[in-house]
N, C-alpha and C positions, 0 to 999 in steps of 0.2 A: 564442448568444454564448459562448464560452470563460470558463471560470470561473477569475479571478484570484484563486490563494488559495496563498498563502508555508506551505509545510509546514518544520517543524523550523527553530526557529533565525533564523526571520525578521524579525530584528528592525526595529522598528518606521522606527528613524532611519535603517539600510540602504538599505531596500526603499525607501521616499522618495524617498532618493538616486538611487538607484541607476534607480529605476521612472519615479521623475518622478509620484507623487501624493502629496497632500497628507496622505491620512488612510487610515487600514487598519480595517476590517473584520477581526476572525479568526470563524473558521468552527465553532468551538468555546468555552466559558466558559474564561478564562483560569483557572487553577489555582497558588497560590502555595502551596509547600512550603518551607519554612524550614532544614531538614535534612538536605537530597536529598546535598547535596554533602559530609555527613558521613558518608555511607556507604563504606563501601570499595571503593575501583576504581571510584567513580564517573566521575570525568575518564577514569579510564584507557578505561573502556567505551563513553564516551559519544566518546572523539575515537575508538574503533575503530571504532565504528555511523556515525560525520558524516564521519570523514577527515578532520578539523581536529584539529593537534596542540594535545598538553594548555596549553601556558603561550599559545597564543591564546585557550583556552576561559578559563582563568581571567583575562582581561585581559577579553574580553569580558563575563564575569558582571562583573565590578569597575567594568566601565562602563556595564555594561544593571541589572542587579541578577540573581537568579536568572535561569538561562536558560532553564528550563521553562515561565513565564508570559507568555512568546512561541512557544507553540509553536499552530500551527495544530490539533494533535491529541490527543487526551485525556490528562490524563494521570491516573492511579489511585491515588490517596492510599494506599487501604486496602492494595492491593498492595504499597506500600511499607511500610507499617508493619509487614505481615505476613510480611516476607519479607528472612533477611538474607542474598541475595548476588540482584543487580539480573543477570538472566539470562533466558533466550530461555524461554516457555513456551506451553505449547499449552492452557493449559484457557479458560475462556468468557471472550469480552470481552464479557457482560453480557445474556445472555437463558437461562441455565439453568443450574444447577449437576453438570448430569450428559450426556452424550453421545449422540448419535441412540439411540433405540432402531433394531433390524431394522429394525421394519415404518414407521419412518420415513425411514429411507434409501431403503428399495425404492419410496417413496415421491418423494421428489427424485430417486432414480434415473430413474424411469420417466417423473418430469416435464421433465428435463434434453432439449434438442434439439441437434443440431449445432450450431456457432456463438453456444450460451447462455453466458453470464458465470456462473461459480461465484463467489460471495462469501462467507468467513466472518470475524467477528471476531475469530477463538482466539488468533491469533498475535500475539504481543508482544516486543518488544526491550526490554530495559532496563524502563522505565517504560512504553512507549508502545502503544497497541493501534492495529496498522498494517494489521492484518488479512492474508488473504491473497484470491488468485482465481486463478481456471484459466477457461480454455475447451476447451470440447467442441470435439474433434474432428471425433468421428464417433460417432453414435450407434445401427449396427446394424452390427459385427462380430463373423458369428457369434452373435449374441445379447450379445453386451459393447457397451459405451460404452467414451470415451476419452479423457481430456485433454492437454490440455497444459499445462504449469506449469514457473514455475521456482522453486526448493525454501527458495534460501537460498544465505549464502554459504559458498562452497569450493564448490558443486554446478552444474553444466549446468544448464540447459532440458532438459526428457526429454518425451516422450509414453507415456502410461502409463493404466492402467483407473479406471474413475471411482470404482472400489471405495476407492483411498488415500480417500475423503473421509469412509467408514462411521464413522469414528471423530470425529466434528467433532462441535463442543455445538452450532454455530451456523452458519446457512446460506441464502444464497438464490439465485434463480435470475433475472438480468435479460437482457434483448435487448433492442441498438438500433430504437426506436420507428421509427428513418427508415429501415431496412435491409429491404429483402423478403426471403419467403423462400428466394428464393436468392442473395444478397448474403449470408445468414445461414452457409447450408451452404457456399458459397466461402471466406466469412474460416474456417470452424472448420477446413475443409481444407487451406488453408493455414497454416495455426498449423503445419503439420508440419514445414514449411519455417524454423519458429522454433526447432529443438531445437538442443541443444549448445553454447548459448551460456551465456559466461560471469555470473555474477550479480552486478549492483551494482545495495544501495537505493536508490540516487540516480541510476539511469541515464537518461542524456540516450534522448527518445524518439525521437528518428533517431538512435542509436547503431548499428551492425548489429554489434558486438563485447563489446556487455555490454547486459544486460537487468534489470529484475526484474518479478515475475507478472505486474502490471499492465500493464509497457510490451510485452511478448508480444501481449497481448488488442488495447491502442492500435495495433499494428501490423499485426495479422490485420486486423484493419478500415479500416484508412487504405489497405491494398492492395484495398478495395473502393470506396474516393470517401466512405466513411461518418466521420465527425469525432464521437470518442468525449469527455470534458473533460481538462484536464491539469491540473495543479499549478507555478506558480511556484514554484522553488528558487535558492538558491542556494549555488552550488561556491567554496568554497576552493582561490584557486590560488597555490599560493607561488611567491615571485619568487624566479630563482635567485640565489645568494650572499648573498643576505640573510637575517634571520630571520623575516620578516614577509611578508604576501601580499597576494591583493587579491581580493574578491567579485564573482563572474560571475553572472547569472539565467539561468537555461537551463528547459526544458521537460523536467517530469519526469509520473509519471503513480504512482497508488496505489488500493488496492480504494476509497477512498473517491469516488475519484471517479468512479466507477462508481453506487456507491448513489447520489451526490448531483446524479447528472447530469441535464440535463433534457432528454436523448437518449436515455433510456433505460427501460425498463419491468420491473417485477416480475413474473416468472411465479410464483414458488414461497420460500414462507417456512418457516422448519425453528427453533421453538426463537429465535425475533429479535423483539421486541416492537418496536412502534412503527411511523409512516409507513415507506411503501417509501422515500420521497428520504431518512430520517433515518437517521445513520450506528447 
């Protein structure tokens, strides 16, 4: 069954509306920060990461209350405390303070197969540990492996060596439990067919004109019958000539819901404590 679960901004009285249930579940301990919006370039960063302009973020804090205690996704106190400009970083979201050794890459390396999900936690926006994921391509060119990913915003979808990941604190390795092994090797081969598209967090998973890592992987796979989990989101769409907008729920997809899917199996842990379904 598809996992209902509002990433980023989902507020409670919305999603109701909008879904038609009565009550929400988040997927995560809600987290109250008191101070977040006293930082600098908070709004300004936060409507650059959502696409919701700033004088709707602060109507809607003014009517939710903080807007981070609605978030389906972690959010990291100490990060904020530790840190004065709220920006994009690659170090652990939460199982080591230091980055693969050699002989533990060559280690994922060698356990990686065509059509496996890379998952790490490192990546973070702003506050938020969103994680990232690639799929294998092909894993005997030449004696190389290969993925495919998409980077971030400004960048393509590219296909590229599995070595970009030597450097990651945190890591693992899942494939769909209902996928045989050649359902496996077709999605990773066709992942090729995913490059050069453009990058949006929030991209709708039948987009074919923007993507982000996850919704790459959800689409290698659906072009084999295989149904990987999604995320409820919802789009800010402003009405023209007005100042105001109105909220759409579309199908979005993220590394998490990879870990947390129950289509899905852990081949390979690197540096990640906890159950395989746990983010």
């Amino acid at each position: 069954m598809k996992k209902m679960k509002t990433i980023l901004l989902g507020f409670v009285l919305v999603v109701s509306m909008m879904l038609n249930v009565t009550s929400y579940s988040f997927a995560n301990e809600r987290v109250k920060v008191s101070d977040i919006t006293k930082i600098s370039g908070y709004y300004e960063q936060l409507s650059s990461y959502t696409g919701i302009p700033v004088n709707e973020l602060k109507k809607l804090e003014k009517k939710y209350g903080e807007l981070t205690q609605y978030m389906g996704i972690k959010v990291d106190v100490n990060r904020l405390g530790n840190s004065r400009n709220i920006t994009l970083s690659s170090s652990s979201g939460g199982g080591s303070d230091d980055p693969m050794t050699k002989a533990q890459f060559t280690e994922f390396k060698n356990a990686a197969k065509t059509g496996d999900i890379l998952v790490t936690k490192d990546s973070w926006t702003l506050f938020v540990n969103h994680g990232h994921a690639a799929i294998v391509e092909s894993d005997n060119v030449n004696g190389d492996k290969y993925i495919v990913q998409a980077i971030g915003p400004g960048e393509k979808s590219r296909r590229e060596k599995i070595d970009s990941w030597a450097s990651c604190y945190t890591a693992r390795i899942y494939y769909p439990t209902s996928a045989t092994s050649s359902q496996r090797t077709k999605a990773g081969s066709y992942s090729a067919n995913l490059t050069n598209i453009d990058y949006d967090a929030f991209a709708d998973v039948e987009s074919s004109s923007e993507a982000n890592c996850a919704t790459i992987i959800w689409k290698a796979y659906k072009n084999q019958g295989i149904s990987l989990d999604t995320s409820i989101m919802l789009k800010y769409v402003p009405i023209p000539g007005t100042t105001t907008g109105i909220w759409v729920p579309y199908n979005t997809c993220y590394p998490v819901d990879f870990v947390e899917c129950s289509n899905t199996t852990m081949r390979k842990s690197i540096n990640w404590s906890g159950a395989s379904d746990k983010w």
